[in-house]
MIDOSE-1310 file (N, C-alpha, C; in nm, 2 decimals, decimal comma, always signed):
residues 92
xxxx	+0,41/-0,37/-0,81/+0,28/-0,31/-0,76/+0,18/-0,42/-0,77; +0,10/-0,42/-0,66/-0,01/-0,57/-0,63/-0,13/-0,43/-0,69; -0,23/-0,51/-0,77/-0,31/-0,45/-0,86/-0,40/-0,44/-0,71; -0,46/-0,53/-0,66/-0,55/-0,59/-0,55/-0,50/-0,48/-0,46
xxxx	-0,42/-0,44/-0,41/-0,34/-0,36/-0,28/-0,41/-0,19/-0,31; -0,37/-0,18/-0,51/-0,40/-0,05/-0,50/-0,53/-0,04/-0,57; -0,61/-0,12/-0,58/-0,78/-0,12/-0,58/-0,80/-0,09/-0,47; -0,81/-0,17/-0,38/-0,84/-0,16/-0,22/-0,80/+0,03/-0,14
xxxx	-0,68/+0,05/-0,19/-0,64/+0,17/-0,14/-0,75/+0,29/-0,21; -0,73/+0,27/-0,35/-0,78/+0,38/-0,41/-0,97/+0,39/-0,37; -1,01/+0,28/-0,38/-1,15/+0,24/-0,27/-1,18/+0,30/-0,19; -1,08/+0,35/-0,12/-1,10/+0,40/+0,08/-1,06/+0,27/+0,13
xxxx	-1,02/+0,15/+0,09/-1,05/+0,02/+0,19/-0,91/+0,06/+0,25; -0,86/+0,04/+0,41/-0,70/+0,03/+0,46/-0,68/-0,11/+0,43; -0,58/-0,12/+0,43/-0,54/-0,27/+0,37/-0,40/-0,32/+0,53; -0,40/-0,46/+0,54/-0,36/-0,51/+0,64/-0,29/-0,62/+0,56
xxxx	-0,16/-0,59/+0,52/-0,07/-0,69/+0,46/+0,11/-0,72/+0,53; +0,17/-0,82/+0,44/+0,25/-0,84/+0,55/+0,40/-0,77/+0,42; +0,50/-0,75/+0,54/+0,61/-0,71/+0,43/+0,69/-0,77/+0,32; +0,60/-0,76/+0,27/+0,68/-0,91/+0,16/+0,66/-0,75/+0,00
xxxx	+0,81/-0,84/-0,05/+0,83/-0,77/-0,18/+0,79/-0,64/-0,19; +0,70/-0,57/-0,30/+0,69/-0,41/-0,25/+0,59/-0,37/-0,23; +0,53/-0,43/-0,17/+0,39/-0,40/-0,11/+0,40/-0,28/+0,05; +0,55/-0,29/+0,14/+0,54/-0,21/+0,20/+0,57/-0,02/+0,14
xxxx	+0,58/-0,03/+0,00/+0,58/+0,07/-0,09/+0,40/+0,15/-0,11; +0,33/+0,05/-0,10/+0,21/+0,07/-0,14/+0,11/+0,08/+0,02; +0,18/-0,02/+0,09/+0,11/+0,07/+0,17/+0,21/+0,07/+0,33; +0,19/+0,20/+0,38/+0,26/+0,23/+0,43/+0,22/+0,26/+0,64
xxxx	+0,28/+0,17/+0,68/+0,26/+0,17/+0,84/+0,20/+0,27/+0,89; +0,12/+0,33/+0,97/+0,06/+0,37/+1,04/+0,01/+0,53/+0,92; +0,00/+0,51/+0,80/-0,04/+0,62/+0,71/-0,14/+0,58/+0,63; -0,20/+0,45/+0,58/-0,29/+0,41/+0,50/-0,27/+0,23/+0,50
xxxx	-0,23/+0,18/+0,60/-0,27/+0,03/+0,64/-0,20/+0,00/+0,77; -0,17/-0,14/+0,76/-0,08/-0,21/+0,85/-0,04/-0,32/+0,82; +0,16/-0,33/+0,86/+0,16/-0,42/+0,80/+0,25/-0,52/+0,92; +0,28/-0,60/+0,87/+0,33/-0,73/+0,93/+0,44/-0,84/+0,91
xxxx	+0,50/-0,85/+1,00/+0,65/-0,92/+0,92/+0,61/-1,08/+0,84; +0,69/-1,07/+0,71/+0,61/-1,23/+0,68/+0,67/-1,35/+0,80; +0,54/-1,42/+0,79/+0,53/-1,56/+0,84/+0,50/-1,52/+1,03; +0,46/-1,42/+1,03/+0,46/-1,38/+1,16/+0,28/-1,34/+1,21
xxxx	+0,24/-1,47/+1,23/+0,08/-1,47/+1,25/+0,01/-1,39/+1,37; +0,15/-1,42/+1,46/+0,08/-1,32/+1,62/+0,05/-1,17/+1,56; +0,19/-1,13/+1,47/+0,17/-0,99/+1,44/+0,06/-0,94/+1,36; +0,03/-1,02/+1,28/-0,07/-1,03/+1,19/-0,23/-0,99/+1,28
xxxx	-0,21/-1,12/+1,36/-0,37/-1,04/+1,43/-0,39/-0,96/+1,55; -0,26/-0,95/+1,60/-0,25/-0,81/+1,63/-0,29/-0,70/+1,55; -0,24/-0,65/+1,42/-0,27/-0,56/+1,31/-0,44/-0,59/+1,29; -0,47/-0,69/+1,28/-0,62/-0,73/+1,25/-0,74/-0,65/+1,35
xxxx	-0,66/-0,69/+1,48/-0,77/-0,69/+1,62/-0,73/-0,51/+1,67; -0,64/-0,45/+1,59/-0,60/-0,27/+1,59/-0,69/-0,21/+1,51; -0,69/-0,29/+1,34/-0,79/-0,25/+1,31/-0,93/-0,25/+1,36; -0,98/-0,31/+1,39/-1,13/-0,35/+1,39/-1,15/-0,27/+1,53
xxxx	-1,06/-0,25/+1,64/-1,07/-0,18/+1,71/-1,07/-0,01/+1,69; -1,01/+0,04/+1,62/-0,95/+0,14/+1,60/-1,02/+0,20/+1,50; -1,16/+0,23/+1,50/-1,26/+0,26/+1,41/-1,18/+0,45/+1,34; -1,16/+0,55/+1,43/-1,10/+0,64/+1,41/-1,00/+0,65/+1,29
xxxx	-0,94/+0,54/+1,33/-0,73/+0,50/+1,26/-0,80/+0,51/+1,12; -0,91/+0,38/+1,10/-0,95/+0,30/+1,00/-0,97/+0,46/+0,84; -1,07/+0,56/+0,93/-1,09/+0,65/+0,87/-1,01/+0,71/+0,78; -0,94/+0,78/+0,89/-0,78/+0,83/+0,82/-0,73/+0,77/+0,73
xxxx	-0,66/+0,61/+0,74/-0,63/+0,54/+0,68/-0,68/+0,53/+0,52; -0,83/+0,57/+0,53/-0,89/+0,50/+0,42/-0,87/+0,63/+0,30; -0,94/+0,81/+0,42/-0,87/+0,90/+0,28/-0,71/+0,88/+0,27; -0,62/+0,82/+0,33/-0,47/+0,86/+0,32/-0,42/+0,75/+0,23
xxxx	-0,50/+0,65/+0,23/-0,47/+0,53/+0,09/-0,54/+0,62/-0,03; -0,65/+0,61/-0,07/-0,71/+0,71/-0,16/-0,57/+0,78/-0,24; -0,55/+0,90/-0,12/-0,48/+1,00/-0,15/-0,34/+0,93/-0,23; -0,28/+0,85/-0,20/-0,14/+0,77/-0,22/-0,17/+0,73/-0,33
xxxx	-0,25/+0,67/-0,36/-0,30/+0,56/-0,49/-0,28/+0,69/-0,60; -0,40/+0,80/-0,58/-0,40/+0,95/-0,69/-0,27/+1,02/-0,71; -0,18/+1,00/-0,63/-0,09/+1,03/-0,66/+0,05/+0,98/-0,70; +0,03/+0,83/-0,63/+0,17/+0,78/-0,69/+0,13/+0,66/-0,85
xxxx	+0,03/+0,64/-0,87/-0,02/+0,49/-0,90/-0,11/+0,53/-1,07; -0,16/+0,67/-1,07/-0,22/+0,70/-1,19/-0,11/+0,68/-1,32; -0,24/+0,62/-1,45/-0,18/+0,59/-1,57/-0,04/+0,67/-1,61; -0,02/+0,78/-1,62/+0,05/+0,86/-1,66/+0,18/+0,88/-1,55
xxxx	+0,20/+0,89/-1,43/+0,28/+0,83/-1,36/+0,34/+0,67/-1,38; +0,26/+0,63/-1,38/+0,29/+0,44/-1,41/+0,40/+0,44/-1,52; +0,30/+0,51/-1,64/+0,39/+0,54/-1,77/+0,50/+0,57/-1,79; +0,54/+0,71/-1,70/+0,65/+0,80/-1,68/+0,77/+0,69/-1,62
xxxx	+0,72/+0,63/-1,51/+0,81/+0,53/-1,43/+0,89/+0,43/-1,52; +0,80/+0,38/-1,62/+0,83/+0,27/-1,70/+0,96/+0,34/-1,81; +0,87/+0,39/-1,84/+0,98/+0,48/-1,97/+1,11/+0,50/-1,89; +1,13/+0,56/-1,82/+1,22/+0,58/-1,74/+1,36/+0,47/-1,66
xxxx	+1,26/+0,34/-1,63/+1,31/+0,23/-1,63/+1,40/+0,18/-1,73; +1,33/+0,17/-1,86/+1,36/+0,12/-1,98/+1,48/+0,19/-2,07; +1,53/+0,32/-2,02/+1,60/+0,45/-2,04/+1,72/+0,41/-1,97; +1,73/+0,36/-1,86/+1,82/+0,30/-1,80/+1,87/+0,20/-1,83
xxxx	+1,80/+0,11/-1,82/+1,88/-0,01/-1,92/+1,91/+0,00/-2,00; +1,87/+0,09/-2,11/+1,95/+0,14/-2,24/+2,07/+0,23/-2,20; +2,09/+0,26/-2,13/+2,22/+0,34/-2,09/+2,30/+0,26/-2,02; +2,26/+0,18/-1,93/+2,36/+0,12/-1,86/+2,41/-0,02/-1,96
């Protein structure tokens, strides 16, 4: 989880990142950002020049990050995940 990704989301900010590692977990294509294949710059400001255009999208985007962040990302969630992780490797 990128700390920065879900500041920004839980903000209202839409966030415009590329698919690298699990960041397409946190934010998700056309539901609360946009994102872009790594190392792929045309795509990138394409995503850039959508946003900035797409004042409407942006809106949505910003309650529908909010909304993701309060529900997947809160302390006690986080917690539950971990414990759970750690339960595994003791079993397996």
């Amino acid at each position: 989880m990128n700390l920065i990704i879900s500041q920004s989301l839980a903000s209202g900010v839409p966030v415009i990142t590329t698919k690298h590692s699990g960041l397409p977990e946190q934010v998700i294509e056309g539901y609360n950002g946009w994102l872009a294949p790594e190392n792929d710059y045309n795509v990138l400001a394409e995503k850039i020049l959508l946003a900035i255009k797409n004042r409407k999208q942006w809106k949505e985007f910003s309650i529908n990050g909010r909304q993701h962040v309060l529900a997947n990302y809160n302390s006690k969630i986080l917690i539950e995940k971990q414990i759970n992780y750690y339960r595994e490797l003791i079993n397996n």
